[in-house]
C-alpha positions in Angstrom: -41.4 43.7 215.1 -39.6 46.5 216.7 -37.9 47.5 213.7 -41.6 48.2 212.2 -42.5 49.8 215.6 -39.6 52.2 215.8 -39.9 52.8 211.9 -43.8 54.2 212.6 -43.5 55.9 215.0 -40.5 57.7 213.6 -42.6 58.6 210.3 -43.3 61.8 209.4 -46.8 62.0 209.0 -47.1 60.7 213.3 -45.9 64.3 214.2 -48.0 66.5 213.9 -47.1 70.3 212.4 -46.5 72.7 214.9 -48.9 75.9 214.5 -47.6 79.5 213.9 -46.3 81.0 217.2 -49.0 83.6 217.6 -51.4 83.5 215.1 -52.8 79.9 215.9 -53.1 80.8 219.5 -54.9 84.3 219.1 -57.3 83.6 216.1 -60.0 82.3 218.1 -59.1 84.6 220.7 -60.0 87.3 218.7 -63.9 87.1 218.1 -64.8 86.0 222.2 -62.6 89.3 222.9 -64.4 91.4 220.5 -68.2 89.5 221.3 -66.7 90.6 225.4 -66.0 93.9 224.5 -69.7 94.2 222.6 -71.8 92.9 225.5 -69.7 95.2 228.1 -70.4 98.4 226.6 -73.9 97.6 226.0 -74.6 97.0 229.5 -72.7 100.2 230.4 -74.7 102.5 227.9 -77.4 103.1 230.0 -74.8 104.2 232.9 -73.0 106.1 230.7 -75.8 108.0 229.4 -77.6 108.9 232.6 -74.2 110.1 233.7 -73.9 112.8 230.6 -77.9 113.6 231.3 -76.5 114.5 235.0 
């Protein structure tokens, strides 16, 4: 019984692949930066604008 316990658990397929060092981690980084970036300017055009009209 332990022999087939330490034999599992040992397999390959129970470890799971470890991800790319940045690219896994900044993918989904990416679009909520870039939707952030979006929504701030658009809520500082109006600012903007009415300080270039003076």
């Amino acid at each position: 019984m332990a022999d087939r316990l330490v034999r599992n658990s040992s397999s390959l397929r129970a470890v799971p692949a470890p991800e790319r060092a940045y690219g896994g981690a900044l993918q989904p980084i990416l679009p909520a930066l870039l939707r952030g970036v979006i929504f701030i300017s658009v809520l500082a055009a109006p600012f903007v604008a009415g300080l270039f009209a003076g």
